[in-house]
Backbone as ProteinMPNN parsed JSONL, in Angstrom:
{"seq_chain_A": "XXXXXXXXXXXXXXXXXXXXXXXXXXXXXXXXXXXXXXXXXXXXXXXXXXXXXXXXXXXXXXXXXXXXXXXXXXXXXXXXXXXXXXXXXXXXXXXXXXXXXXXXXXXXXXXXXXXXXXXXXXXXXXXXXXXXXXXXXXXXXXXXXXXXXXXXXXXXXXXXXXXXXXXXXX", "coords_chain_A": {"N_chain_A": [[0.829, -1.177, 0.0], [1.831, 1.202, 1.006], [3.956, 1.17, -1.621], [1.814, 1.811, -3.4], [1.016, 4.383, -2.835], [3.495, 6.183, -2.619], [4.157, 6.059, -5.612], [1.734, 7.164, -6.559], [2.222, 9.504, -5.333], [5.032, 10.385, -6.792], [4.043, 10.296, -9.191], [2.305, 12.42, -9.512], [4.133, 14.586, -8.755], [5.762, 14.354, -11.264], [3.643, 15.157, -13.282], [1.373, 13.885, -15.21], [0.378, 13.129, -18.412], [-2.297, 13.99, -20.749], [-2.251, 11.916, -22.415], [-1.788, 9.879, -21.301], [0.92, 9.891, -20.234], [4.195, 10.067, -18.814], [6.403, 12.29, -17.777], [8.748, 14.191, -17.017], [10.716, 17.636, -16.891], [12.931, 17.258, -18.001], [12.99, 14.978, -19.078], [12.567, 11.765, -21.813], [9.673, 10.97, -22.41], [7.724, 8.615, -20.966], [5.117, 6.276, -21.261], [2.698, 5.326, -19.519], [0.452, 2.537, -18.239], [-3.291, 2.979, -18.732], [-5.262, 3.206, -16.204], [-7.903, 0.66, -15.279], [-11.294, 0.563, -15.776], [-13.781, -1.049, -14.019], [-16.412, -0.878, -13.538], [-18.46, 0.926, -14.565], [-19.222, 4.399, -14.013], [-21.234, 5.681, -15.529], [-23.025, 3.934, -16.999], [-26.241, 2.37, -17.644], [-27.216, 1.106, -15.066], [-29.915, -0.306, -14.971], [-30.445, -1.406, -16.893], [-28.262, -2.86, -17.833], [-28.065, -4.58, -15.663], [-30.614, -5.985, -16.99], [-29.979, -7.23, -19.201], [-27.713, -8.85, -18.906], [-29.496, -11.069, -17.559], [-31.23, -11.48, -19.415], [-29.127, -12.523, -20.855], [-28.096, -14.492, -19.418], [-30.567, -16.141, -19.35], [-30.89, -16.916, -21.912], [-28.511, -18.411, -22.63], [-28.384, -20.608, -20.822], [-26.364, -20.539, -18.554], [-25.379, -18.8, -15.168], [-26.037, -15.805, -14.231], [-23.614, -13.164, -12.91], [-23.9, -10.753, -10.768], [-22.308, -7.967, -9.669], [-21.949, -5.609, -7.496], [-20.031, -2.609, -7.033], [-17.252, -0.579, -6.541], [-15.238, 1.695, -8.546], [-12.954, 2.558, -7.526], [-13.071, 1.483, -4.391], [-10.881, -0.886, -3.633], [-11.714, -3.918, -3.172], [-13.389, -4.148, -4.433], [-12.078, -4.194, -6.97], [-10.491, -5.617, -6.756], [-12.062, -8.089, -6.429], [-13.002, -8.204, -8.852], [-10.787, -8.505, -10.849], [-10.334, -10.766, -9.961], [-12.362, -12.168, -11.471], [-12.019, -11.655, -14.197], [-9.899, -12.596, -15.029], [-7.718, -15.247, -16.525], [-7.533, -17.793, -15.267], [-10.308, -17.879, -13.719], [-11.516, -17.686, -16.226], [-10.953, -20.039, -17.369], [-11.553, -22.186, -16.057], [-14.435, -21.92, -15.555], [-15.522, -21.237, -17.611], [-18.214, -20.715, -19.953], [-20.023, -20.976, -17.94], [-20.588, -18.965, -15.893], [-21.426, -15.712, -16.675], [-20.214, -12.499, -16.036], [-21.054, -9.577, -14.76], [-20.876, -5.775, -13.983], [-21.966, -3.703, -11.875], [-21.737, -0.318, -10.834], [-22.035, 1.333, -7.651], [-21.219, 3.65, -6.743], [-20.458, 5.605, -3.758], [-22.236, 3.951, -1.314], [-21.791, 3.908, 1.262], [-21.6, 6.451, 1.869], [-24.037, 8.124, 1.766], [-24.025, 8.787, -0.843], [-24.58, 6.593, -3.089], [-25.886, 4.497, -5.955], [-27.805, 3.653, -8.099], [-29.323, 1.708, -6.159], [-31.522, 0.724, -5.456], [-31.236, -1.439, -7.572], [-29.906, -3.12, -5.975], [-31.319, -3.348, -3.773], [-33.555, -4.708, -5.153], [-33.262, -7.295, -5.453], [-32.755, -8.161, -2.888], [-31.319, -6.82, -0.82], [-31.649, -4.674, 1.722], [-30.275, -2.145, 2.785], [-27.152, -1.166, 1.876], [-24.457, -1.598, 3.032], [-21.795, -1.565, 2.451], [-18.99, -2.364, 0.023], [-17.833, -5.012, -1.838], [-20.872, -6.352, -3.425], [-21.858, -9.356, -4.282], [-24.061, -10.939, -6.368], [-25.609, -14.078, -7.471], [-27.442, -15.14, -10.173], [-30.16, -17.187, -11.991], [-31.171, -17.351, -14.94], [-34.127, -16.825, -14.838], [-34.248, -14.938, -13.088], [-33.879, -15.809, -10.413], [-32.228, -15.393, -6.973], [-29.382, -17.064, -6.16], [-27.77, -17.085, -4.389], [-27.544, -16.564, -0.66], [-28.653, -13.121, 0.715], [-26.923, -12.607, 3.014], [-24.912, -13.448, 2.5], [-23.943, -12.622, -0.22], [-23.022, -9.476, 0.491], [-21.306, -10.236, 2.066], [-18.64, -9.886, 0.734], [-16.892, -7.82, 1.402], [-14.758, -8.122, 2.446], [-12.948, -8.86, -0.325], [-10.37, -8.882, -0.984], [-8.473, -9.409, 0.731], [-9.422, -12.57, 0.795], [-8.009, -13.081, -1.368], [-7.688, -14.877, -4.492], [-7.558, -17.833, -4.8], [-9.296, -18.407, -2.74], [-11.637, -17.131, -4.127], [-12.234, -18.503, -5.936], [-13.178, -21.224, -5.24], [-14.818, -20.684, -3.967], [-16.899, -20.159, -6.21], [-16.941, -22.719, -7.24], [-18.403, -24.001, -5.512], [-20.974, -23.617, -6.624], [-21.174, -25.963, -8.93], [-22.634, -27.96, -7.567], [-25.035, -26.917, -7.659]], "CA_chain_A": [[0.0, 0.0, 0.0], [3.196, 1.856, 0.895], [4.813, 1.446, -2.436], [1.058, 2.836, -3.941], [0.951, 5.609, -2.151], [4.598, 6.652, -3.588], [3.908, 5.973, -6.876], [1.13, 8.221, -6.564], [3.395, 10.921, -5.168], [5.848, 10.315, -8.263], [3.273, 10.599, -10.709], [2.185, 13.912, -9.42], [5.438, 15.405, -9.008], [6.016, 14.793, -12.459], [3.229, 15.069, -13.656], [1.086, 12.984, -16.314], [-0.055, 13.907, -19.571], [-3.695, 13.636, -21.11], [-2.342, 10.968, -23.525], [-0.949, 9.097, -20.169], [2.165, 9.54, -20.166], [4.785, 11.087, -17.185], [7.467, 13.515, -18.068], [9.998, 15.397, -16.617], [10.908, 18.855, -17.537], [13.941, 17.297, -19.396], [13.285, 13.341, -19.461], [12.042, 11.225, -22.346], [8.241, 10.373, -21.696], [7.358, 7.37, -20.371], [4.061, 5.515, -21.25], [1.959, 4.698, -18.449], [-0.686, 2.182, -18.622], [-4.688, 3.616, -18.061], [-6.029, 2.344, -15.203], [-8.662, -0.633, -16.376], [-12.373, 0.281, -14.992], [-14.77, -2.445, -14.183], [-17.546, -0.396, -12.603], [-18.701, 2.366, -15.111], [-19.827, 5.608, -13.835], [-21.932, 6.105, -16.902], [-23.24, 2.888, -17.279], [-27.862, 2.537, -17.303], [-27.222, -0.665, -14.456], [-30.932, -1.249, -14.774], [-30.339, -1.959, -18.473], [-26.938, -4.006, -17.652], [-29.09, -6.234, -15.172], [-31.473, -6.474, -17.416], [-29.222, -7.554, -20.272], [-27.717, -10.093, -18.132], [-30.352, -12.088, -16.876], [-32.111, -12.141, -20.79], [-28.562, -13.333, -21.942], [-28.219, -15.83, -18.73], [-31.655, -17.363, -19.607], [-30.644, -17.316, -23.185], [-27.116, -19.344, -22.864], [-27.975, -21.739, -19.666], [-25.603, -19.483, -17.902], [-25.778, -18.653, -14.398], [-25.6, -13.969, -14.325], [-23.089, -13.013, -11.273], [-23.948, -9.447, -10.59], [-21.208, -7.305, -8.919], [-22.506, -4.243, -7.135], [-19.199, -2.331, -6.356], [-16.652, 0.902, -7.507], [-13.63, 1.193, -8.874], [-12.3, 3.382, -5.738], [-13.07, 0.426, -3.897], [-9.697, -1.554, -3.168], [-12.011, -5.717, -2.214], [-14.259, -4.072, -5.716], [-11.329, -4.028, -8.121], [-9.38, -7.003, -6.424], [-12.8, -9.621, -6.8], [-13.249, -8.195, -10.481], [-9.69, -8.961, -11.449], [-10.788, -12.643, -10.091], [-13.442, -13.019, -11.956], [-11.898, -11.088, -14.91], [-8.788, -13.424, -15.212], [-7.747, -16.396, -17.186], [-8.05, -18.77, -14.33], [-11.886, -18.061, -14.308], [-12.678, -18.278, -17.278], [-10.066, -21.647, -17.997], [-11.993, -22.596, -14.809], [-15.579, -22.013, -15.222], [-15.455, -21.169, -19.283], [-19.455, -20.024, -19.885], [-20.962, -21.65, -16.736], [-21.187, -17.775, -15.342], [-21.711, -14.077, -16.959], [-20.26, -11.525, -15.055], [-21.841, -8.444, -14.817], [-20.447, -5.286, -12.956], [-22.599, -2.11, -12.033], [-21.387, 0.892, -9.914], [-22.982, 2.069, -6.567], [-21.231, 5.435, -6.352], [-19.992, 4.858, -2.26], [-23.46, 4.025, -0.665], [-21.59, 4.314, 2.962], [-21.376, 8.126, 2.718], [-25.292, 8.264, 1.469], [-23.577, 8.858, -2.557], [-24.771, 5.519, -3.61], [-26.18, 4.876, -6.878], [-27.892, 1.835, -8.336], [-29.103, 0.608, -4.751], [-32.566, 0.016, -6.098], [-31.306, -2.713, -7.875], [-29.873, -4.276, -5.083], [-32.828, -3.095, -3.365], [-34.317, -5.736, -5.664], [-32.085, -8.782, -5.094], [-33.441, -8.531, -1.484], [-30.732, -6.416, 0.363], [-32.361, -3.412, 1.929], [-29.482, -1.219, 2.537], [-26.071, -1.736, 1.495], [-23.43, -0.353, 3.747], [-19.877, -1.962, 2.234], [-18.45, -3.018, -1.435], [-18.778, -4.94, -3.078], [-21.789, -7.155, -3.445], [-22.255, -10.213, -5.577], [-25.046, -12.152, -6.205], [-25.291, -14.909, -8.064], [-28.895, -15.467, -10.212], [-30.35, -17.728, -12.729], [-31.445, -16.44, -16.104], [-35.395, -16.506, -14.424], [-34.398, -13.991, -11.772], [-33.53, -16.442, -8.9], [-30.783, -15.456, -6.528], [-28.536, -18.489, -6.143], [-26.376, -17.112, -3.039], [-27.844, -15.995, 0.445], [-28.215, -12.024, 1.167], [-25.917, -12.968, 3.855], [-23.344, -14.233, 1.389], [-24.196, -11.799, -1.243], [-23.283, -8.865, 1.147], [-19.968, -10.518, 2.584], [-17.218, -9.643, -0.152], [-16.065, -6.552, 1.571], [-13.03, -8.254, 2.485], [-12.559, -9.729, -0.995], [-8.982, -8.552, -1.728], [-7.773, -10.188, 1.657], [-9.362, -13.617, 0.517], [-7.629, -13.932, -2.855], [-8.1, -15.582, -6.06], [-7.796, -18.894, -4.73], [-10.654, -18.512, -2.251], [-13.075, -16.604, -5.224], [-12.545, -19.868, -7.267], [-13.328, -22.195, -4.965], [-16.677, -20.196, -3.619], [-17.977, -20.65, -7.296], [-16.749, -24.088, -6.896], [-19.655, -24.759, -4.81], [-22.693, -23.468, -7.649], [-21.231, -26.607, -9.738], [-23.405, -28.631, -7.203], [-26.928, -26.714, -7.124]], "C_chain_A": [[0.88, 1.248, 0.0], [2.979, 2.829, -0.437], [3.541, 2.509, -3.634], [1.086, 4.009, -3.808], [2.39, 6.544, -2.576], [4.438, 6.983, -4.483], [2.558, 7.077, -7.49], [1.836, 9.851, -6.733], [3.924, 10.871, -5.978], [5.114, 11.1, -9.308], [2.754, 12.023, -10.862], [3.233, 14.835, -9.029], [5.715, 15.467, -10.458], [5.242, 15.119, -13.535], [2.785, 14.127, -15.113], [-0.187, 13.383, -17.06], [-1.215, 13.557, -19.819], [-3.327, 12.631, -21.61], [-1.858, 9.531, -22.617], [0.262, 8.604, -20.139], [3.206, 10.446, -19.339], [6.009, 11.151, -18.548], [7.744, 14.744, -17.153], [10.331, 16.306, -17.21], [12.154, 18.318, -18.592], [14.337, 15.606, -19.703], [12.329, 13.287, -20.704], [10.681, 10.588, -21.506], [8.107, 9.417, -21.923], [6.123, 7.055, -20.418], [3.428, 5.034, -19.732], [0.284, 3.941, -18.709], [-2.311, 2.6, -17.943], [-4.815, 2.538, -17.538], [-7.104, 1.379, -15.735], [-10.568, -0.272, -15.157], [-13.134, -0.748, -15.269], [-16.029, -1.905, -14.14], [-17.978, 1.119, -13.592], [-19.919, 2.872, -14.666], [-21.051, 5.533, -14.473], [-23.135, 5.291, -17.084], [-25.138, 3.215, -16.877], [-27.376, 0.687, -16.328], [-28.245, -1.194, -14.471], [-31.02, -1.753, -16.419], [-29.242, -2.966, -18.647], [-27.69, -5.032, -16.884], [-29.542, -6.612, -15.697], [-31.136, -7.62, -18.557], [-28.512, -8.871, -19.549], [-28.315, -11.402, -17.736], [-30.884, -12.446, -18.205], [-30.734, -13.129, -21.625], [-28.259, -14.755, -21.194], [-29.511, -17.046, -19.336], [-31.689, -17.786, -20.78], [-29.395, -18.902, -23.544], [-27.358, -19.877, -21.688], [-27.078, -20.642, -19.022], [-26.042, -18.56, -16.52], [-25.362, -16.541, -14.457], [-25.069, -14.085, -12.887], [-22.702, -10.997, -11.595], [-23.07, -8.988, -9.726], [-21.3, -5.795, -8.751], [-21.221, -3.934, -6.581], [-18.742, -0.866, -7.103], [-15.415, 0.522, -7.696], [-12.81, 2.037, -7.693], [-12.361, 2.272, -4.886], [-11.491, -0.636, -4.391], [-10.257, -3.402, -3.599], [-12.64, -5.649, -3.79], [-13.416, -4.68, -6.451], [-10.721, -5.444, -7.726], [-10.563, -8.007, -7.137], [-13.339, -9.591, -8.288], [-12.146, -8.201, -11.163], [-9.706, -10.576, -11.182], [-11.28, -12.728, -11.467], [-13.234, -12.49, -13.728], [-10.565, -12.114, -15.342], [-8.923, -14.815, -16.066], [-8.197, -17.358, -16.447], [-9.402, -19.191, -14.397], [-12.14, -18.337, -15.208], [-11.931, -19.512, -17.655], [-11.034, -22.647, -17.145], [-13.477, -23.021, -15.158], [-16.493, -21.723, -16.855], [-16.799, -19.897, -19.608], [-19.99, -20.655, -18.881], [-21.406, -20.183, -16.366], [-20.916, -16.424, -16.084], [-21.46, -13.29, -16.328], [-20.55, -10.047, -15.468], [-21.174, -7.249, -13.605], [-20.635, -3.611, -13.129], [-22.269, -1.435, -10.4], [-22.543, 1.303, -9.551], [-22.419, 2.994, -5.863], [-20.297, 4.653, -4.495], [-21.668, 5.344, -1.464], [-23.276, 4.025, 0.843], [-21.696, 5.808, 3.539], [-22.961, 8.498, 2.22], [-24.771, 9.17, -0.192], [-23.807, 7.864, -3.193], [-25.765, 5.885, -5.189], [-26.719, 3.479, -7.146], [-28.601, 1.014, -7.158], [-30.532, 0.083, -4.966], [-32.413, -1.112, -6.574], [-30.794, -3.857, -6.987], [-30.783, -4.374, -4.229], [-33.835, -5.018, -3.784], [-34.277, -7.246, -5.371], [-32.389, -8.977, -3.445], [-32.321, -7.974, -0.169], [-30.906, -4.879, 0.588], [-31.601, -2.065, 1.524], [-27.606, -1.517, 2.679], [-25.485, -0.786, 1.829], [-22.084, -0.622, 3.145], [-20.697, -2.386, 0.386], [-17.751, -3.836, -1.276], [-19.955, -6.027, -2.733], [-22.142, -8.118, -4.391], [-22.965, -11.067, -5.264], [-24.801, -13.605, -7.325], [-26.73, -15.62, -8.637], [-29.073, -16.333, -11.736], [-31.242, -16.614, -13.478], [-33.273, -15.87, -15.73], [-34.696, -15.761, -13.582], [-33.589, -14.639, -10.63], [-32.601, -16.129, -8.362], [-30.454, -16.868, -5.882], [-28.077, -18.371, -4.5], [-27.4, -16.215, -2.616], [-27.784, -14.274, 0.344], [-26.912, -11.832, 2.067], [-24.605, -12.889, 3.198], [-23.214, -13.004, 0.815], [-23.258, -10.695, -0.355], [-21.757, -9.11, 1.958], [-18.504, -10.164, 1.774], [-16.25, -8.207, 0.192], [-14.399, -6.604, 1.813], [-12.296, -9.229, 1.153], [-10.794, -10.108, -1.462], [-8.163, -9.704, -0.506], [-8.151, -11.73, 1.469], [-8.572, -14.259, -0.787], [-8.127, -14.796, -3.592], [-8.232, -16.828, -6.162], [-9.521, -19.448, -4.23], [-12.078, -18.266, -2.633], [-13.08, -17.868, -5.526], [-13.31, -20.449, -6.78], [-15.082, -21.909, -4.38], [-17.611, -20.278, -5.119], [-17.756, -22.118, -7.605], [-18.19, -25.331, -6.529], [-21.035, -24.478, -5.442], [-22.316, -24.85, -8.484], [-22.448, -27.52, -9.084], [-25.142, -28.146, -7.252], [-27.283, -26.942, -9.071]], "O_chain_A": [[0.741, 2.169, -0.805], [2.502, 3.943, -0.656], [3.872, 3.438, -4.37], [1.194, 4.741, -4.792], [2.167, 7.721, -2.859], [4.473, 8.2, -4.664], [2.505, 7.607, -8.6], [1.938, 10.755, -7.562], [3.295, 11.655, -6.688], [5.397, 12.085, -9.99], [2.724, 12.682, -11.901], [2.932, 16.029, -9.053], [5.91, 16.581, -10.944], [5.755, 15.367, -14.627], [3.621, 13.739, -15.93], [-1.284, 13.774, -16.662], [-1.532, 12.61, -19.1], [-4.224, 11.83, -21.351], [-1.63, 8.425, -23.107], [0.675, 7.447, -20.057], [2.923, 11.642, -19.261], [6.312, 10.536, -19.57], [7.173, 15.768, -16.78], [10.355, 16.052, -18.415], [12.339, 18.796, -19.711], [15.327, 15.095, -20.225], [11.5, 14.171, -20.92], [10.629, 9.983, -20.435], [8.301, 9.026, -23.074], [5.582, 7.567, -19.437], [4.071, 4.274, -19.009], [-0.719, 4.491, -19.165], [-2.474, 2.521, -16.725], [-4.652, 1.38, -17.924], [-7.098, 1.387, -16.966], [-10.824, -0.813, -14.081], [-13.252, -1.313, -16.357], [-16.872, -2.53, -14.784], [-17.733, 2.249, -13.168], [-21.062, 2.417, -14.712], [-22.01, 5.271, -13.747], [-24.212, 5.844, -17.308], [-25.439, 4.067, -16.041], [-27.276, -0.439, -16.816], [-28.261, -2.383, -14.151], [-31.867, -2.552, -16.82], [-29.304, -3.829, -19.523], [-27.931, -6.155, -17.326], [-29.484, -7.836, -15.586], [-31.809, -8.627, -18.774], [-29.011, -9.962, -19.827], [-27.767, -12.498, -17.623], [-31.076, -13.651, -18.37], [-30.883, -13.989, -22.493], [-28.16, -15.833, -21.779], [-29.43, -18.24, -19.621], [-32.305, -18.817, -21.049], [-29.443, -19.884, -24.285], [-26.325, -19.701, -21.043], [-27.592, -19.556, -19.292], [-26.909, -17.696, -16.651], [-24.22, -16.222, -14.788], [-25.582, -14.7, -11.952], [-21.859, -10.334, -12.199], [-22.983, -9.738, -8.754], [-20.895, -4.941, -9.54], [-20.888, -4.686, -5.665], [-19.411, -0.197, -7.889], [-14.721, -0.42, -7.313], [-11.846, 1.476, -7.172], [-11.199, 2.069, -4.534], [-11.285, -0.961, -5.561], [-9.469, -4.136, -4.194], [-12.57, -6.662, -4.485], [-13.759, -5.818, -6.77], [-10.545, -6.293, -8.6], [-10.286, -8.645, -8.152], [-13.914, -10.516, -8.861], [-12.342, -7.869, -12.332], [-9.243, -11.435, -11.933], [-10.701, -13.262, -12.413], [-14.103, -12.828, -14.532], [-10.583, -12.171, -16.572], [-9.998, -15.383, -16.257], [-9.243, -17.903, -16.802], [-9.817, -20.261, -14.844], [-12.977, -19.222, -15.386], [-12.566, -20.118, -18.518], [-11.245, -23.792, -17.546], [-13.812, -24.204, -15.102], [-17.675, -21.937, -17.12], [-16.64, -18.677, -19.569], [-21.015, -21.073, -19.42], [-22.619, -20.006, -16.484], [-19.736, -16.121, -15.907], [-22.439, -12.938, -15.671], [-20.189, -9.557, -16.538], [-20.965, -7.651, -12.46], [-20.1, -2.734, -13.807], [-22.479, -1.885, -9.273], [-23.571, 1.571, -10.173], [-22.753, 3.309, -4.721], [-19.771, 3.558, -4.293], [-22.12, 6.452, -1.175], [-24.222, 4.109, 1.627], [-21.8, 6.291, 4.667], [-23.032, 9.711, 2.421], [-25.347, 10.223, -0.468], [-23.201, 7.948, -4.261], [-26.213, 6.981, -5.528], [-26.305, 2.433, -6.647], [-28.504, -0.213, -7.144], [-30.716, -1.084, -4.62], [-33.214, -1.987, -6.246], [-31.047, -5.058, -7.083], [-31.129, -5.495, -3.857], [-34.374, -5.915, -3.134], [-35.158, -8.071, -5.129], [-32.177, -10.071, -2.923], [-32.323, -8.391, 0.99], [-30.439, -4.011, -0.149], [-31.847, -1.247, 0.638], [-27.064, -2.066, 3.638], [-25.567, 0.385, 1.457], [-21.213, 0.209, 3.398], [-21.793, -2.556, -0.148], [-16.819, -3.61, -0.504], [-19.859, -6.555, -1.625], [-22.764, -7.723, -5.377], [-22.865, -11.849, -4.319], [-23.71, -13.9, -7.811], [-27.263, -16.486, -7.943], [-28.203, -16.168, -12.59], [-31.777, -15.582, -13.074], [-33.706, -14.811, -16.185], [-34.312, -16.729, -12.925], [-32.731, -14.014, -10.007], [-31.614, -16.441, -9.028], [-31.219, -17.575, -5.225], [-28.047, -19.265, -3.654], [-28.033, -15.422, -3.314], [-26.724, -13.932, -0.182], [-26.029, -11.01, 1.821], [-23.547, -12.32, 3.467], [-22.378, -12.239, 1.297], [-22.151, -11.211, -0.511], [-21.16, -8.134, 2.411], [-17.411, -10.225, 2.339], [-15.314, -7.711, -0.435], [-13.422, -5.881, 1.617], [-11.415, -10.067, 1.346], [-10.244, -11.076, -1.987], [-7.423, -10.626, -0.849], [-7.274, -12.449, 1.949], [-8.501, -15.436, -1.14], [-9.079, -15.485, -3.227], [-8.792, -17.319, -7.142], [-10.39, -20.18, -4.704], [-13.14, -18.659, -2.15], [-14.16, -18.427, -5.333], [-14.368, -20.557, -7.4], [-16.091, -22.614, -4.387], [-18.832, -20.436, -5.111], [-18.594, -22.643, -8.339], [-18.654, -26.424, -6.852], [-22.075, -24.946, -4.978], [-23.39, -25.171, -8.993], [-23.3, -27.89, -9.893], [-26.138, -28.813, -6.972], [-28.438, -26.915, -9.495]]}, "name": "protein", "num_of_chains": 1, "seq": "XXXXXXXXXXXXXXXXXXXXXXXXXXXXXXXXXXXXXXXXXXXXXXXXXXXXXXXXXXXXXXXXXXXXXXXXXXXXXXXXXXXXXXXXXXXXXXXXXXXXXXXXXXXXXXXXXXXXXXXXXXXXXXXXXXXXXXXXXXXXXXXXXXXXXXXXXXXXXXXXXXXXXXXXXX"}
């Protein structure tokens, strides 16, 4: 977290260009790669759910909704899981992931919470949230569950796998 927090400082000491790239008043510029969002701002999420669940019930395919932000630290870590080769070498098309921004619904800036609203969790104090629903609607995984990924970054990539591990049985 440290060495982030540096690298931060760096980048704004030397600043970095619209085209993303850092330079020094008298160095050769250096490429820096854009950050990778999962969670768009922008995004209609009741049109991304919706799109989800018609293409789950279309392809057998279970939809795994991911209510989180990209400011979120446990957000970005469990959508580089589920965004990785592993997963998909792992689980191929068995699951659809889906991933709509809720703004930070701890400071009352949330966004989207209607739709988790929907999914059956009243009010959503942490990020991120993943459910896990069949192409009819059904949620697969507990509110309980759903509602637990705040510490996803500290479980790692082993422990995501193996929690979708356990939908091969239902």
């Amino acid at each position: 977290m440290m060495l982030l927090r540096l690298a931060a400082a760096l980048m704004l000491a030397l600043g970095v260009g619209q085209a993303g790239v850092l330079a020094a008043p008298d160095a050769t510029p250096v490429a820096v790669a854009p950050k990778v969002l999962y969670y768009p701002v922008d995004a209609d999420g009741a049109k991304a759910l919706e799109l989800a669940l018609a293409h789950a019930a279309a392809s057998k395919a279970d939809a795994v909704i991911v209510f989180g932000a990209d400011w979120c630290h446990d957000s970005r870590s469990l959508a580089q899981v589920l965004r990785s080769d592993a997963f998909r070498a792992e689980f191929g098309t068995r699951f659809e992931v889906t991933f709509i921004d809720v703004g930070r619904p701890q400071t009352g800036e949330g966004r989207n919470l209607d739709l988790v609203k929907r999914l059956g969790v009243k009010n959503l104090k942490s990020t991120p949230a993943m459910f896990v629903l069949r192409g009819d609607g059904k949620v697969l995984n507990g509110k309980k569950d759903a509602v637990s990924w705040r510490n996803a970054e500290s479980r790692g990539a082993d422990k995501v796998l193996a929690w979708f591990r356990g939908f091969d049985k239902k």
